[in-house]
N, CA and C of each residue as an Amber inpcrd file, in Angstrom:
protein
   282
   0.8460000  -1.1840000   0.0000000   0.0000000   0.0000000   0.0000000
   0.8860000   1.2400000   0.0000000   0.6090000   2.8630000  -0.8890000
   1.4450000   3.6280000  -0.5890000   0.9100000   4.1270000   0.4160000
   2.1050000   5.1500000   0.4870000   1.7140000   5.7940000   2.0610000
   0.7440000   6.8260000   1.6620000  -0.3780000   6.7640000   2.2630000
  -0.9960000   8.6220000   2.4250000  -2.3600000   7.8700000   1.1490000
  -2.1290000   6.9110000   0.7650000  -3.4840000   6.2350000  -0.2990000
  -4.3950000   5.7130000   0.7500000  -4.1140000   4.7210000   1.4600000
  -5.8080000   4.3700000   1.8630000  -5.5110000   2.5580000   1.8180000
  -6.8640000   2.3230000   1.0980000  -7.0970000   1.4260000   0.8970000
  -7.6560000   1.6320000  -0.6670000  -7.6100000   2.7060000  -0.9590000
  -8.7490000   2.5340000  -2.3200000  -7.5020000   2.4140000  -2.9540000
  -7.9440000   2.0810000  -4.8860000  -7.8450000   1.4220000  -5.8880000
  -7.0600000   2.7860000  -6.7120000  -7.7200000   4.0130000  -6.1860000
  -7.6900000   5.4410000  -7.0530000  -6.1910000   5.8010000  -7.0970000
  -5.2410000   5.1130000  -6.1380000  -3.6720000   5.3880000  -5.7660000
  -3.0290000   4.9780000  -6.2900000  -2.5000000   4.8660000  -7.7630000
  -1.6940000   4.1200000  -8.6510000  -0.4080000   3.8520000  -7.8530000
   0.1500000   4.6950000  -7.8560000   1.8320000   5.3530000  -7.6460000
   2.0130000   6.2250000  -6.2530000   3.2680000   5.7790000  -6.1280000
   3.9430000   7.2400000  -5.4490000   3.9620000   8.3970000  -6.4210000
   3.7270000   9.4200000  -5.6210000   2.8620000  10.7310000  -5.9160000
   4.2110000  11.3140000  -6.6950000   4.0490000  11.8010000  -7.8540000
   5.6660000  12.7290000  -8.4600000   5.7440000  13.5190000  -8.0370000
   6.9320000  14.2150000  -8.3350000   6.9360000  15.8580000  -8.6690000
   5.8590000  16.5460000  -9.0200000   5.3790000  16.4490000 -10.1940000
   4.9140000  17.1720000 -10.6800000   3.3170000  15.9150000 -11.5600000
   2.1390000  16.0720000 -10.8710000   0.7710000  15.6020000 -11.1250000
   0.2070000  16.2150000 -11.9500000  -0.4910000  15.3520000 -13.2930000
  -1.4810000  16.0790000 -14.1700000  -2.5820000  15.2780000 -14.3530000
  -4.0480000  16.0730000 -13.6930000  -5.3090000  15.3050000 -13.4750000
  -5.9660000  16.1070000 -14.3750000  -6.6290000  15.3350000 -15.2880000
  -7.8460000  16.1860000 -16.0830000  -9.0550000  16.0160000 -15.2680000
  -9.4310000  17.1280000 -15.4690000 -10.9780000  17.6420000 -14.4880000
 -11.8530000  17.9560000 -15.6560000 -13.3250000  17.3640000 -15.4190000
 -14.4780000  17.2150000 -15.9700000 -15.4230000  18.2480000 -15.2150000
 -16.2480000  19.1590000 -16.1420000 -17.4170000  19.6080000 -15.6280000
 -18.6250000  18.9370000 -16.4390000 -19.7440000  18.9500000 -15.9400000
 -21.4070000  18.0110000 -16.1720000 -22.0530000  18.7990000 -16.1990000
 -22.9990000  19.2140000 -16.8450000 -24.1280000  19.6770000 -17.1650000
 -24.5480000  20.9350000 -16.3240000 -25.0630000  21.5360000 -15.4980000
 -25.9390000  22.5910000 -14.3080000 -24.2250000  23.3500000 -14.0620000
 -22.9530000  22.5610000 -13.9920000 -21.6230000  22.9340000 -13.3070000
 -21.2160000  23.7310000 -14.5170000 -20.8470000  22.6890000 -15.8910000
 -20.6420000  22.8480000 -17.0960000 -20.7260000  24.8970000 -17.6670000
 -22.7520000  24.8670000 -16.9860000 -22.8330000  26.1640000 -17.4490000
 -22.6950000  27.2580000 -16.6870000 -22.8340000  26.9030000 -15.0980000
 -22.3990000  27.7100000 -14.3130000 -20.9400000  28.4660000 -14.0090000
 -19.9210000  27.3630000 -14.4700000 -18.7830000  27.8580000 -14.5620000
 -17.9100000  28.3230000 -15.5670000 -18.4880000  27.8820000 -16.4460000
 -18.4330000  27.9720000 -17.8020000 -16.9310000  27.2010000 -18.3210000
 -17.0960000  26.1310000 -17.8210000 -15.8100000  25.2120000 -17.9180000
 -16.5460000  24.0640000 -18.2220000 -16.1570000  23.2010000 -19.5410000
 -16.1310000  22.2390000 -20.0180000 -14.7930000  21.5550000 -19.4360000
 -13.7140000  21.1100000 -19.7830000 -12.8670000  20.4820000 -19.1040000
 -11.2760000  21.3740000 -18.6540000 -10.7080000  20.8440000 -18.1990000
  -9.6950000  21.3620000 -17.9630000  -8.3890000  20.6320000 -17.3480000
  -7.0740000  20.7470000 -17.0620000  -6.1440000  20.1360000 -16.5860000
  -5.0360000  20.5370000 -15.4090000  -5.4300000  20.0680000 -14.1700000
  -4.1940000  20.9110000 -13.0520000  -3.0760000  20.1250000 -13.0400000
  -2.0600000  21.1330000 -12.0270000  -1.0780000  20.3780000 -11.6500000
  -0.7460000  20.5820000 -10.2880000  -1.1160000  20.0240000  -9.2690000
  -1.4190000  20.4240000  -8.0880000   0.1250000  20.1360000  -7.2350000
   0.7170000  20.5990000  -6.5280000   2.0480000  20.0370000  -6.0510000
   2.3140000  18.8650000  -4.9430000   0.5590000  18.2990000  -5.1120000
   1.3440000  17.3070000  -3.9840000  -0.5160000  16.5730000  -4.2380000
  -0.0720000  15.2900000  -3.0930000  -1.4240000  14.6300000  -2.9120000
  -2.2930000  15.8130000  -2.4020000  -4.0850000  15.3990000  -3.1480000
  -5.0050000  16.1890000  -3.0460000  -6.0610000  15.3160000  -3.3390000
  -7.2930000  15.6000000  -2.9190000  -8.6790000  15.1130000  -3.0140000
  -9.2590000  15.6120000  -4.3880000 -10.2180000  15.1340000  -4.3200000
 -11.4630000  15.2940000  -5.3360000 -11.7780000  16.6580000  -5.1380000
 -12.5630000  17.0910000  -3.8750000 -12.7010000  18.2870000  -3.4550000
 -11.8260000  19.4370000  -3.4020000 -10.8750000  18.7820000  -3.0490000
  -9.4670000  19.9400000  -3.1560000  -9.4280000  20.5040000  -4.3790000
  -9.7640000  19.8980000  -5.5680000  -9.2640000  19.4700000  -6.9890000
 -10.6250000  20.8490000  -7.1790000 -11.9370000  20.6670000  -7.1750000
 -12.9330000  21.4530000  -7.5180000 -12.7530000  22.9270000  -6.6970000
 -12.1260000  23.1240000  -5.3910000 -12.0030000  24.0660000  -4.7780000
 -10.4290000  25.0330000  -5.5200000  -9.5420000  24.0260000  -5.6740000
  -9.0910000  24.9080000  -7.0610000  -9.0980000  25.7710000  -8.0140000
  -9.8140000  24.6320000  -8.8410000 -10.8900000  24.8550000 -10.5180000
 -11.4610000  26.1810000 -10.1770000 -12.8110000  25.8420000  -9.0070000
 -14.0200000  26.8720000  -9.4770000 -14.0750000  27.9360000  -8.1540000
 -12.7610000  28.0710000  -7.4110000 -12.6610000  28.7160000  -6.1360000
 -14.0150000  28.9430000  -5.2120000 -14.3480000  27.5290000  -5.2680000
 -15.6110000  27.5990000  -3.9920000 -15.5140000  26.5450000  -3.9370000
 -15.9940000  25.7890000  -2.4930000 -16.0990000  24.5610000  -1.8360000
 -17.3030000  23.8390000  -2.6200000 -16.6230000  22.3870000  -2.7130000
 -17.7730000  21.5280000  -3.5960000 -19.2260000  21.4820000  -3.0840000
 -20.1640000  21.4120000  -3.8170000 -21.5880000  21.8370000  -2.9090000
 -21.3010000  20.4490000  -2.1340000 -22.5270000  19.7910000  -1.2160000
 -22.9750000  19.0600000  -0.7430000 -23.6930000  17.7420000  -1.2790000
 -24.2320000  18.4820000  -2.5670000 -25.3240000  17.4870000  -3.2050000
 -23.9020000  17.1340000  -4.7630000 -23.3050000  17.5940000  -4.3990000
 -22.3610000  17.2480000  -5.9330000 -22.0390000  15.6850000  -5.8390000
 -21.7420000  15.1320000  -7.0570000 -21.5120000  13.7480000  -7.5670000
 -19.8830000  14.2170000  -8.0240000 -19.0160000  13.0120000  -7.6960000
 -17.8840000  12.8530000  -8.0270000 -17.5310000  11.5970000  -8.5960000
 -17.0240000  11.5430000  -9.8400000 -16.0020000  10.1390000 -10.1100000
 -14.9500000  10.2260000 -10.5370000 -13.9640000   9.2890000 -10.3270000
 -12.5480000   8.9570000 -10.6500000 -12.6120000   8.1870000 -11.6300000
 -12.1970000   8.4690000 -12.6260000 -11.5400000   6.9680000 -13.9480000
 -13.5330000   6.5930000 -14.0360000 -14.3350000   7.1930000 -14.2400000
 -15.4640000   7.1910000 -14.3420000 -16.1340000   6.0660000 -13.1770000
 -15.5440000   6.3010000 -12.1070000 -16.1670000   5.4680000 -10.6150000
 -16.7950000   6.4410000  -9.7490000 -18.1000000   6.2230000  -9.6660000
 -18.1990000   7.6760000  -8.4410000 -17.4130000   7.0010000  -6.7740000
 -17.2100000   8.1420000  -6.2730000 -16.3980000   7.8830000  -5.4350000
 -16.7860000   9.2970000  -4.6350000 -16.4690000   9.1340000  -2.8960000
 -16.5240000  10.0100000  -2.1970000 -15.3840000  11.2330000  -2.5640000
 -15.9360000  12.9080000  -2.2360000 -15.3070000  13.6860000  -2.1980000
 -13.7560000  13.7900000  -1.9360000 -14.0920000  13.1510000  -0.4820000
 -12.4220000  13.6120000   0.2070000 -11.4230000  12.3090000  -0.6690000
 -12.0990000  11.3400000  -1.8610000 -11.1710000  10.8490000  -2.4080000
  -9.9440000  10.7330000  -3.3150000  -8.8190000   9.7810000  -2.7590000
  -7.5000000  10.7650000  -2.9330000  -7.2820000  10.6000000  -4.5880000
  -7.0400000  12.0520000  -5.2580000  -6.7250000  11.5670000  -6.6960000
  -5.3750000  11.3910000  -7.1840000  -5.1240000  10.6740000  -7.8840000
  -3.1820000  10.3120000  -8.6110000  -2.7570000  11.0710000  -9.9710000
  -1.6520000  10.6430000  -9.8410000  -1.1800000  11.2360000 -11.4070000
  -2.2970000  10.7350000 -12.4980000  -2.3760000  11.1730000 -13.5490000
  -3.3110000  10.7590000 -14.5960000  -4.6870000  10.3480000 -14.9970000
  -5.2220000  10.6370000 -13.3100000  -6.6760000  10.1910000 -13.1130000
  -7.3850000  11.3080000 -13.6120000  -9.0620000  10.8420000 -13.9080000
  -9.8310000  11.7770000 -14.8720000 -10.8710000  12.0230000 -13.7050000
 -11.1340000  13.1530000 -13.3080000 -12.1810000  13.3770000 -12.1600000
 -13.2730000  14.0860000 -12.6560000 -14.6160000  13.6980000 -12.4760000
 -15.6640000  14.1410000 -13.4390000 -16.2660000  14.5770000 -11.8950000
 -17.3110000  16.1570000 -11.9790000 -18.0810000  16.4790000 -11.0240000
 -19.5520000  16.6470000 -11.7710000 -20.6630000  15.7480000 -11.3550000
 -21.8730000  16.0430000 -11.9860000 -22.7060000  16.6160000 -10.8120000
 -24.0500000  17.6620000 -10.7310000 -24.7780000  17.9460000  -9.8870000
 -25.5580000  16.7980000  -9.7280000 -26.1020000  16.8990000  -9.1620000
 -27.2430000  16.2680000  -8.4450000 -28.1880000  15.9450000  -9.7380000
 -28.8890000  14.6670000 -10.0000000 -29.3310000  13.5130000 -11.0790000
 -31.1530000  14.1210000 -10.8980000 -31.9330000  14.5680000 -11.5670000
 -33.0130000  13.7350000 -11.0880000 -33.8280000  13.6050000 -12.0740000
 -34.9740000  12.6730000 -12.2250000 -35.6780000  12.2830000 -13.2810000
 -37.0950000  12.3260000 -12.5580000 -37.7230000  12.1410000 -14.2330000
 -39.3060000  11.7450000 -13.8610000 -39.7530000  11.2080000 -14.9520000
């Protein structure tokens, strides 16, 4: 296991120098921020949330959907070099 991963699957590697995660915006986010996708490089291990508090300089809502490598997965989950993190709002149908 590396150090500072967990137990989850999302932790490829020891963390580099230098991390590049492509970030996804979804639909309600998409137009609010007016970001379709984009790419950081954050200097060290960081979350999902960390990752959106970045991007769109406000804390991820509450009701937001997160996935890794297209897995939803909790917020505070840790992201790696090369992982694709998608944030969708909240789903609903009728």
């Amino acid at each position: 296991m590396v150090a500072g991963c967990g137990a989850t699957r999302h932790c490829k590697a020891v963390f580099p120098d230098t991390m590049s995660i492509n970030i996804k915006l979804f639909a309600r986010f998409r137009e609010q921020y007016r970001l379709d996708e984009t790419t950081v490089t954050p200097d060290g291990p960081v979350t999902a949330a960390a990752l959106w508090q970045q991007v769109v300089g406000e804390p991820l809502p509450d009701s937001a959907l997160v996935a890794i490598n297209m897995e939803y997965v909790a917020p505070d989950a840790p992201v790696a070099d090369g992982d694709e993190v998608a944030f969708f709002p909240p789903v609903t149908g009728g």
